[in-house]
C-alpha positions, 0 to 999 in steps of 0.5 A: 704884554703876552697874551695867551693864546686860547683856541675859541679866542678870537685872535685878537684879545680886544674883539668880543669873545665869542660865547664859547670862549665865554664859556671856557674861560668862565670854566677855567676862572672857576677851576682856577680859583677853585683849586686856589681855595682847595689847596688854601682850605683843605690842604692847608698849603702856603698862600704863595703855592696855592696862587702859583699852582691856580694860575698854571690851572687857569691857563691850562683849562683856558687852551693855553700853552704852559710856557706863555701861562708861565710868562704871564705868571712871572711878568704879574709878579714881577711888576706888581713886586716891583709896583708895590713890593718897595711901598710894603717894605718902608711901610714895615719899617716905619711900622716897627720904628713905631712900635719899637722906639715907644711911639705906638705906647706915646700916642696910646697913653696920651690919648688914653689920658685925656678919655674918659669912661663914656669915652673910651670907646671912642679913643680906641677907635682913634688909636687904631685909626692913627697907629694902624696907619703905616702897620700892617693888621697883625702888628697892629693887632700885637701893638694894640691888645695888651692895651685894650686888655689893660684898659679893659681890665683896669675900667671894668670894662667888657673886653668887647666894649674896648676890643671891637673898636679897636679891631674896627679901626685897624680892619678898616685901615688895613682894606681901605687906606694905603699903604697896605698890601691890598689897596695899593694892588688894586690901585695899581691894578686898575690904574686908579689916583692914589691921592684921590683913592686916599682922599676918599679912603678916609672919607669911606673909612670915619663913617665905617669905623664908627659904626662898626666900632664905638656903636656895634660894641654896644651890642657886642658887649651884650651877645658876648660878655668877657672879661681879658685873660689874665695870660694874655696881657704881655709886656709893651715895648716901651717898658724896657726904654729909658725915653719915648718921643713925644705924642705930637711928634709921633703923630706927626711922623706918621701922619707925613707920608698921608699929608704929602699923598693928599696934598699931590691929590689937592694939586691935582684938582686944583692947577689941572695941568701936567705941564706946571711947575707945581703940579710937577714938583707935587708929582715927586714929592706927592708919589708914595714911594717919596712920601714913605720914604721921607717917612722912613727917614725922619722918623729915624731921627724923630723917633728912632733918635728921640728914644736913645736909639743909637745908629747901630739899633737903628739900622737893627729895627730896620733889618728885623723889620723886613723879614716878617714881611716875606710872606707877604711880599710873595703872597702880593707877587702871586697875586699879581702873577694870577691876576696877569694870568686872568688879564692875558687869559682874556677873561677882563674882557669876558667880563666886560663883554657879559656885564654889559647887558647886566643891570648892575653897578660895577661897583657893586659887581666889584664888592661882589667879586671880592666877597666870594674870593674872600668867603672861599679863601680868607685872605682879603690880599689875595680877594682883592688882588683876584678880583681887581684882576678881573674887573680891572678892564672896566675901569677903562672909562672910569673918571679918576673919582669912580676909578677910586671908588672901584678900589674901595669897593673892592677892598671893602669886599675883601673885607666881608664875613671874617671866618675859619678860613681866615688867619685874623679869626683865630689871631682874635679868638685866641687873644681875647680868649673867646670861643669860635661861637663867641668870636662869629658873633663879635668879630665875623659881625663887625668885618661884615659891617665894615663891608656892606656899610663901606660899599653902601658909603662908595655907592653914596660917593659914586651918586654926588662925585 
């Protein structure tokens, strides 16, 4: 790893900084992410610039020569690519080998079926959880509206009665579970087990999408009640197919690589031993670029097949699936790129040093971290790339449990108070036909109670494990 030579520094990065270099390299953390959120905000420049350009700033303000800045931006990038780029990438096929092959539509209509009116909320919340999964939010978001405007409109339900859990369940996914984009970062970032983050991922998410779906809707559908624009309600996928696969091996599919994720976690508490055989061959078949790509492989046959796709529309929805992807690859890259530039700037170890005479959880100084990132940008990738970086040298002493925590602190911080500044407000407002004041009031509400109830249920965790 380069470290960045920065004149206050001591010359070795694990000694204690000295407060001069605290303060300069608090200095340059600020101008860093300042310009990051200026460019993002003001002028309206693509992610993936901005993080290139804030991690030059970072390094030029902290004494850095630009040549070792440049050579820790690109060793970020390339190794959180290369840590997650290729779990994005299944998790994206797996995605719109659901959504195309009429899968999404099969879990969405079986479990729609079987609900009734008192209950409904309650399925949407379900649905979400299940098919936002392996899908990222936005596609999750196109999957699921022409449902919930369907469901709405045909049970006379307020759009917000339906709508609000099904953001809920998809939100929640998307901060806390992987394979998303900003989970598996932060695993990687801070060295934590992504069985046991996934184990206690889900037992975080249940309550959170609970409270922030069937019971906040509630209230929603008081401060806001709307009826679907009759112009939004597109056609589904499976509306053009002859077949679907069915629910259970749908469900099935995607649920595998989750079930073969936990299942290395169980071997691991369990046997305790790297050297046994068991624990070995759950290690392979347990690591999640195996589990995803097992996924990727049976759902071609228990999806792809099972709709009447042939071998020439299989390997179509796999290649359309990863151009819309690129975006995202190289906002994640950038992040790593700037977290590495904050790692070898020495700035870890500036806030290990300034915390240690705080009376603060690191968790919640995590959560905290996050929410500013995320207030200023909008992103919750790029608020939880920032900020595993810079907390990521006080998980070093972390038991694998509070390891896991640290990230799902860190997600649900990325999380908080959805606004103009973020691309999902707007993807919202403009699908459920709300205006902004309407859509601060249902859906900025719910993303900050997805957030303070998911640190208040890690901090729970952090108690009892």
């Amino acid at each position: 790893m380069t470290h960045l030579s920065v004149e206050m520094l001591a010359a070795d990065a694990t000694e204690p900084i000295t407060s001069a270099g605290h303060a300069q390299l608090g200095i340059a953390v600020l101008a860093g992410i300042a310009v990051i959120v200026l460019l993002i905000t003001k002028f309206k420049l693509h992610a993936f610039l901005s993080l290139i350009i804030g991690s030059l700033v970072l390094g030029a303000v902290a004494g850095a020569p630009l040549d070792k800045a440049i050579t820790s931006f690109s060793t970020g990038l390339g190794t959180t690519v290369a840590g997650t780029g290729v779990l994005i990438a299944l998790g994206a096929i797996l995605g719109k080998l659901l959504a195309d092959s009429g899968g999404a539509d099969q879990i969405v209509d079986t479990i729609l079926a079987k609900a009734s009116r008192r209950t409904m909320p309650w399925a949407m919340v379900l649905i979400a959880g299940i098919v936002g999964l392996p899908i990222f939010f936005e596609v999750g978001i196109v999957l699921l509206i022409p449902v919930v405007l369907l469901v709405a409109k045909r049970g006379n339900f307020s759009l917000m009665r339906i709508g609000i859990p099904a953001l809920a369940g998809l939100s929640v996914m998307h901060g806390l579970i992987p394979p998303h984009p900003g989970p598996l970062v932060a695993i990687d970032a801070v060295g934590a087990n992504l069985g046991v983050t996934l184990a206690l991922g889900v037992v975080v998410a249940i309550p959170t999408a609970i409270i922030a779906g069937p019971l906040f809707s509630r209230y929603a559908a008081r401060w806001v009640d709307i009826r679907p624009p009759e112009k939004m309600v597109p056609e589904r996928a499976s509306d053009d197919l002859a077949k679907r696969p069915g629910f259970g091996i749908t469900a099935a599919t995607v649920l595998l690589p989750v079930v073969m994720m936990l299942a290395k976690a169980l071997v691991d508490v369990v046997i305790d031993d790297p050297a046994a055989g068991a624990q070995r061959v759950f290690d392979v078949v347990g690591s999640p670029l195996i589990a995803l790509l097992t996924a990727v492989v049976v759902a071609m046959f228990t999806l792809g097949r099972a709709a009447g796709f042939t071998r020439g529309r299989i390997a179509s929805t796999v290649e359309k699936s990863l151009a819309p992807i690129a975006g995202v690859l190289l906002i994640v890259g950038a992040g790593g790129g700037f977290k590495q530039t904050l790692v070898d700037a020495g700035v870890g170890q500036m806030i290990l040093d300034v915390s240690k005479g705080w009376h603060l959880s690191t968790l919640l100084l995590a959560w905290l971290i996050a929410v500013t990132i995320r207030l200023a940008t909008g992103s919750a990738t790029v608020a939880t790339i920032s900020a595993a970086g810079l907390v990521a040298p006080l998980a070093a002493d972390m038991s694998t449990t509070h390891g896991a925590l640290l990230v799902l602190a860190i997600g649900c911080g990325s999380l908080f108070f959805s606004h103009v500044n973020d691309a999902g407000f707007w993807l919202v407002k403009e699908y459920f036909g709300m205006s902004v004041g309407q859509t601060l009031k249902t859906w900025s509400v719910m993303e900050t109670l997805i957030s303070v109830v998911g640190i208040i249920c890690v901090l729970l965790l952090s108690l009892v494990l």
